[in-house]
C-alpha positions in Angstrom: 131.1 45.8 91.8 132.0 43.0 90.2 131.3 42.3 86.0 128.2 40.7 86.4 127.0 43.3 88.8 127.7 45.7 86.1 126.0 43.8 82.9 123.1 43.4 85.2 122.7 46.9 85.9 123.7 47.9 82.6 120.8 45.3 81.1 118.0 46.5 84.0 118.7 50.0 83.0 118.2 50.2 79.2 115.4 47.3 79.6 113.5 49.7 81.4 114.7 53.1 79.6 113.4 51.3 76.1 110.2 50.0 78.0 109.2 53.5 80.1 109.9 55.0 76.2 107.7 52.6 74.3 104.9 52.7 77.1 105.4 56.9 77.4 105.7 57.5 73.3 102.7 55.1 72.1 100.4 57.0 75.3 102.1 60.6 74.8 102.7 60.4 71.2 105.3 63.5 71.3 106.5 65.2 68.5 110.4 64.4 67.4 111.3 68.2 67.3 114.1 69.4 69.4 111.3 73.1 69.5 108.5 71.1 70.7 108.0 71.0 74.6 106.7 67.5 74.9 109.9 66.2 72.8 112.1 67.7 76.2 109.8 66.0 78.5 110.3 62.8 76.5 113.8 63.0 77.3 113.2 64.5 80.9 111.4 61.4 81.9 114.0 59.0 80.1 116.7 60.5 82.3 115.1 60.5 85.1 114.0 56.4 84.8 117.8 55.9 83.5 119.0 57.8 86.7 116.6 55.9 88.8 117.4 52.2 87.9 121.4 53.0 88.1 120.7 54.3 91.8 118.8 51.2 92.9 120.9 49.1 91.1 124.3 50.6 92.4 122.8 50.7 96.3 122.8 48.6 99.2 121.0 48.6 102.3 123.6 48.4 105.2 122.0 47.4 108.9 123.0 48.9 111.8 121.7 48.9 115.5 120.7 52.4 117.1 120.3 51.9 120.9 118.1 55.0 122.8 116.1 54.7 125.7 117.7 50.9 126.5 116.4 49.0 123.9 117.9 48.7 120.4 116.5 49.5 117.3 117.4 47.8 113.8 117.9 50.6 111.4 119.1 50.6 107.2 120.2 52.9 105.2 121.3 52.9 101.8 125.1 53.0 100.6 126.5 52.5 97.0 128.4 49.5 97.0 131.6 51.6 95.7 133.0 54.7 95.0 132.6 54.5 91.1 129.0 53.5 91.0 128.3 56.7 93.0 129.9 58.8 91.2 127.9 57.6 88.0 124.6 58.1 89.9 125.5 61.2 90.8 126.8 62.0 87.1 123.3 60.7 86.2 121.4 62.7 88.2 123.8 66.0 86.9 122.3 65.6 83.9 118.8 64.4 84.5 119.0 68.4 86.2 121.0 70.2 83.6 118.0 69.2 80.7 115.4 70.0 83.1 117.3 73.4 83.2 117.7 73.7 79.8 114.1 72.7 79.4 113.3 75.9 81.7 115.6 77.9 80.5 114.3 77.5 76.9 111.0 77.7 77.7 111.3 80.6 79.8 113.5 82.5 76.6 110.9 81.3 73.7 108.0 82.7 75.9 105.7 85.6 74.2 106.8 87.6 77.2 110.4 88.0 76.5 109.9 88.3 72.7 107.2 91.1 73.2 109.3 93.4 71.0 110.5 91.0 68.3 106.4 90.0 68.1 105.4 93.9 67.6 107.7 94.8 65.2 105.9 92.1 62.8 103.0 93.8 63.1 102.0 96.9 60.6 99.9 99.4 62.5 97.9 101.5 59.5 95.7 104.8 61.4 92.6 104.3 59.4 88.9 105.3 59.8 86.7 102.5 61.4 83.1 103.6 59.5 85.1 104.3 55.9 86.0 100.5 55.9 82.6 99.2 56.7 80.5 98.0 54.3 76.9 97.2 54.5 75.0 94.6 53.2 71.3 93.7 53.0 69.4 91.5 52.7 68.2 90.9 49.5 64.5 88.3 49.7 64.8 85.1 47.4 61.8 85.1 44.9 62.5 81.1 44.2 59.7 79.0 43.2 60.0 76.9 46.3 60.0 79.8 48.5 56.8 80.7 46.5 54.7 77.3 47.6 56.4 77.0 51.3 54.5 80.7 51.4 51.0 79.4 50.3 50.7 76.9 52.5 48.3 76.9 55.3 49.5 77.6 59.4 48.5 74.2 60.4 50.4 72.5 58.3 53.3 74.1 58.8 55.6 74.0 62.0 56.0 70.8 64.2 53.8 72.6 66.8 50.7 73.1 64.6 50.8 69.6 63.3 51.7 68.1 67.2 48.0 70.4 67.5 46.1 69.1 65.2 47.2 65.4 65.8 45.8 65.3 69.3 42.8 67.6 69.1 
């Protein structure tokens, strides 16, 4: 590859890291917190748009001619234009797996499952009697002067339905 090759993939590749990020953080919003799922996803995703541009960018499409049945057929497949450039890619692409891994892993460790034991011995289990810690309360009637006149009033004034009633009849 020659150096503009290079500066042009290098360019295509941040340009779109920096733009996937902008686009996925101000949607996402995820937390900066190297604890917090959605911060790993963050990073997933970045790795996996990073690994993506440096494949297309370090490809080519070579043409080749596939006879069968007598008549030839025009086929392409993709090749890295050298030795180096695949060997990035596929360092890329490493990683891009390894923090999905880790991710995995991590999530898979911190799970309530695994830490069953370390969650019940923060727990203090007392043997008490349910009915002894029960206490009743009653309802005690209010006696305010408001209560007083909403209690005098007539039935038909009170109650949407009554006054509905006695509108139409």
């Amino acid at each position: 590859m020659s150096k503009k090759a290079k500066l042009l993939t290098g360019v295509l590749s941040v340009a779109a890291v920096l733009l996937v990020a902008f686009a996925y953080y101000y949607v996402v919003l995820p937390p900066i917190n190297i604890h917090a799922p959605g911060f790993w996803i963050f990073v997933i995703v970045l790795a996996a748009v990073f690994t993506g541009v440096v494949g297309l960018c370090s490809m080519t499409m070579t043409e080749y001619y596939k006879e069968w049945a007598g008549r030839q057929w025009k086929q392409s497949k993709p090749e890295f234009k050298s030795k180096k450039a695949e060997r990035f890619f596929y360092l890329c692409a490493v990683l891009t797996a390894a923090l999905v891994i880790i991710f995995l892993i991590g999530g898979l460790l911190s799970s309530e499952i695994v830490n069953a034991s370390a969650y019940q011995k923060l727990l203090n289990v007392e043997t008490r009697s349910f009915t002894a810690s029960l206490t009743v309360l009653l309802p005690t009637p209010n006696f305010s002067p408001s209560s007083n006149s909403l209690g005098s009033r007539s039935p038909k004034a009170t109650g949407v339905f009554n006054i509905y009633w006695n509108i139409c009849s």
